[in-house]
Backbone as a chain_set.jsonl record, in Angstrom:
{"seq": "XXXXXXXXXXXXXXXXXXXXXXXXXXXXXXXXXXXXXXXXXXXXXXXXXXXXXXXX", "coords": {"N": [[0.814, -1.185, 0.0], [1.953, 1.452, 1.244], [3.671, 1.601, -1.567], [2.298, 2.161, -3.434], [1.174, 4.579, -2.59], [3.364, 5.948, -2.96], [4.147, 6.189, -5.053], [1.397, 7.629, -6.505], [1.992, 10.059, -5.245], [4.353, 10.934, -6.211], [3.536, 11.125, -8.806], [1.818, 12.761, -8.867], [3.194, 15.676, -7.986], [5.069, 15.099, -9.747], [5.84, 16.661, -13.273], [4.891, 15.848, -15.809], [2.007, 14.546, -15.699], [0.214, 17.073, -16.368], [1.728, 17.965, -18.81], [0.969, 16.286, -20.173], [-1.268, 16.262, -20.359], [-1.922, 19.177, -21.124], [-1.071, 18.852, -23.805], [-2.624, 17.243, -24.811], [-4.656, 18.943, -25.001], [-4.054, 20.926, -26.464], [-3.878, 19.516, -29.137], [-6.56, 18.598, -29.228], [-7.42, 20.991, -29.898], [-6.219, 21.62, -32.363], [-7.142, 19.703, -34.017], [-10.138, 20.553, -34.187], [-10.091, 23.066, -35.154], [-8.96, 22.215, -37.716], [-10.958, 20.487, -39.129], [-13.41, 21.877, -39.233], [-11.964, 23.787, -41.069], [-11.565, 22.396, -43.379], [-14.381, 21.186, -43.711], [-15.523, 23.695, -43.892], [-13.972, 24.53, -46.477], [-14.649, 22.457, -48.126], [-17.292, 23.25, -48.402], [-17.451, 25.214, -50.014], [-16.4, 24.813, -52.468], [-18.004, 22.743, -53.211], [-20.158, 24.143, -53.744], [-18.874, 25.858, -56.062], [-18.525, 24.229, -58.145], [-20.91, 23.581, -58.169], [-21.97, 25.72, -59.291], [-20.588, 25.896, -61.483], [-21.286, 23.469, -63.159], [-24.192, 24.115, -63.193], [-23.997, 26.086, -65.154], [-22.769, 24.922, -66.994]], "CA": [[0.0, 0.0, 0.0], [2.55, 2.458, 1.129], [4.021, 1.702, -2.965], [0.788, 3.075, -4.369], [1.054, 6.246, -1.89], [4.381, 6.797, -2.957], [3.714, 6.393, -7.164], [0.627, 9.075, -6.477], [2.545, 11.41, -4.461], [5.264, 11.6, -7.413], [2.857, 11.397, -9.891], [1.353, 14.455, -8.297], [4.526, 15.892, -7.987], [5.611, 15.52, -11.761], [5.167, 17.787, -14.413], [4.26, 15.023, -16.864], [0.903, 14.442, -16.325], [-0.161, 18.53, -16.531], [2.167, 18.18, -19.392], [0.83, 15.496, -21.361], [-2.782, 17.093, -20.568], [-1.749, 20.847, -22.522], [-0.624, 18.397, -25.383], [-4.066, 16.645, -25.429], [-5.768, 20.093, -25.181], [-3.709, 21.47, -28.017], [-4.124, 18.807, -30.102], [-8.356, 18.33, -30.078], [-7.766, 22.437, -30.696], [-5.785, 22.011, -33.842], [-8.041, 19.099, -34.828], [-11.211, 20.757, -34.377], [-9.608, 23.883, -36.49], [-8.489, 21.725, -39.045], [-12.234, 20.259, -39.331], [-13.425, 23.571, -39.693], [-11.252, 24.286, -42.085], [-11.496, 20.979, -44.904], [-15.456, 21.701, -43.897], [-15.958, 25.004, -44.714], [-13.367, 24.873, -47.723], [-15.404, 21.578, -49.151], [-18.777, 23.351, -49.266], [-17.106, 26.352, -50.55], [-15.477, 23.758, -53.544], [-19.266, 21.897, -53.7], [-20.752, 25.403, -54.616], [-18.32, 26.133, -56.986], [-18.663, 22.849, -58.895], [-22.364, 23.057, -58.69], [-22.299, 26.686, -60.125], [-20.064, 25.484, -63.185], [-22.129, 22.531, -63.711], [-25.327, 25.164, -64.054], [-23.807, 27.183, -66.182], [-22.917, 24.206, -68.363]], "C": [[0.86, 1.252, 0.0], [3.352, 2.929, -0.761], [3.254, 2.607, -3.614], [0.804, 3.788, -3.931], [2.278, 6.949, -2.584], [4.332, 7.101, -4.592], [2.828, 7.379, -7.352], [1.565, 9.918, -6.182], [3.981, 11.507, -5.485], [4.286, 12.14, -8.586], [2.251, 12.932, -10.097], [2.024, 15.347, -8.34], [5.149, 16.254, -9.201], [5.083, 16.597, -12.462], [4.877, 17.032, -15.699], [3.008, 14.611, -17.125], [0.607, 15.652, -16.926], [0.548, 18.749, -18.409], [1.377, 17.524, -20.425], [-1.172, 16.116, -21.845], [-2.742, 18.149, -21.373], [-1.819, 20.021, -23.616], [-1.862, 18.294, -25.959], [-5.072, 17.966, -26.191], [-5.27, 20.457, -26.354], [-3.965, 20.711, -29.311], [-5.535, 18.664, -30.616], [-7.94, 19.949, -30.659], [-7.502, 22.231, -31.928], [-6.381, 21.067, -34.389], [-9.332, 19.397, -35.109], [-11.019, 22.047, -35.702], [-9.486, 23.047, -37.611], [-10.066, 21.114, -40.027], [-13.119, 21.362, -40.068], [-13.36, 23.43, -41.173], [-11.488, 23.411, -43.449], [-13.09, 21.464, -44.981], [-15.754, 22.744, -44.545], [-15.439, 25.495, -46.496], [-13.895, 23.726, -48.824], [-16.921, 22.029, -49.527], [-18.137, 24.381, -50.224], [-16.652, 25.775, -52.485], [-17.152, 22.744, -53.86], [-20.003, 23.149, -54.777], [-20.431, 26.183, -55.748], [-19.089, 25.411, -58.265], [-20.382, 23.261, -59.412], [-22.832, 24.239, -59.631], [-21.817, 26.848, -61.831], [-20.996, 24.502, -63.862], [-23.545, 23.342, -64.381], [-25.028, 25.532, -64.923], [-23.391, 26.127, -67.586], [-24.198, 23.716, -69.374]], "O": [[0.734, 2.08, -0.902], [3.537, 4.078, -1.161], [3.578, 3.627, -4.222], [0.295, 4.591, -4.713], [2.33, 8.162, -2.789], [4.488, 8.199, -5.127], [3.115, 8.173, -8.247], [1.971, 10.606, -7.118], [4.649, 12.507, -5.225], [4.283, 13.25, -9.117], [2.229, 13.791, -10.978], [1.426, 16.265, -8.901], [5.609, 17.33, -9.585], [4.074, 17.265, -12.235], [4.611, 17.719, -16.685], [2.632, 14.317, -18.26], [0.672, 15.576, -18.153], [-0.012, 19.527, -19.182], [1.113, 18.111, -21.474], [-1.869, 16.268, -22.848], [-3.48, 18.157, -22.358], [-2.615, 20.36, -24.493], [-2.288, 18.808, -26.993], [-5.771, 18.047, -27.201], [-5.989, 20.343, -27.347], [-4.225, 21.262, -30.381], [-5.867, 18.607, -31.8], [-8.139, 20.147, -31.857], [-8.35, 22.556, -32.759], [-6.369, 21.268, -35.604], [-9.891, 18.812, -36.037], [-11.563, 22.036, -36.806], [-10.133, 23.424, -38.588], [-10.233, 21.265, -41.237], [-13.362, 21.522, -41.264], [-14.154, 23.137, -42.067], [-11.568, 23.992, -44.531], [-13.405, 22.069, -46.006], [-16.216, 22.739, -45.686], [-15.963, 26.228, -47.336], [-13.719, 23.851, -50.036], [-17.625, 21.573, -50.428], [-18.464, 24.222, -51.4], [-16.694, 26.512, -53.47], [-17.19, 22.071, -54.89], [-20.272, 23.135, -55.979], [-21.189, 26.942, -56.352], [-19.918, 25.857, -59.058], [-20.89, 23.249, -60.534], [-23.701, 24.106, -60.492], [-22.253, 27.438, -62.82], [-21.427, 24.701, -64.997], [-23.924, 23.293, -65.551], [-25.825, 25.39, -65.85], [-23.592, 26.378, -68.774], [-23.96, 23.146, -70.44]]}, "num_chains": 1, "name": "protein.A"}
């Protein structure tokens, strides 16, 4: 038992979890941007298409 007190109380201690948490956070950010981004630039690229196709 005292093992498992002492693996928390580093763990706690470290700067690796806090660390690996920013990463996570940064990472959904730049994946939700990137979503976004293919989204908004594929309707933008549907509406094109569909306005050439009219006009053909």
């Amino acid at each position: 038992m005292k093992s498992l007190a002492k693996k928390m109380q580093r763990f706690l201690v470290s700067e690796d979890g806090p660390t690996a948490v920013e990463y996570a956070v940064m990472l959904a950010l730049i994946v939700i941007v990137c979503l976004t981004a293919i989204s908004s630039v594929g309707t933008a690229t549907s509406t094109t298409f569909s306005n050439i196709a009219g006009s053909l």
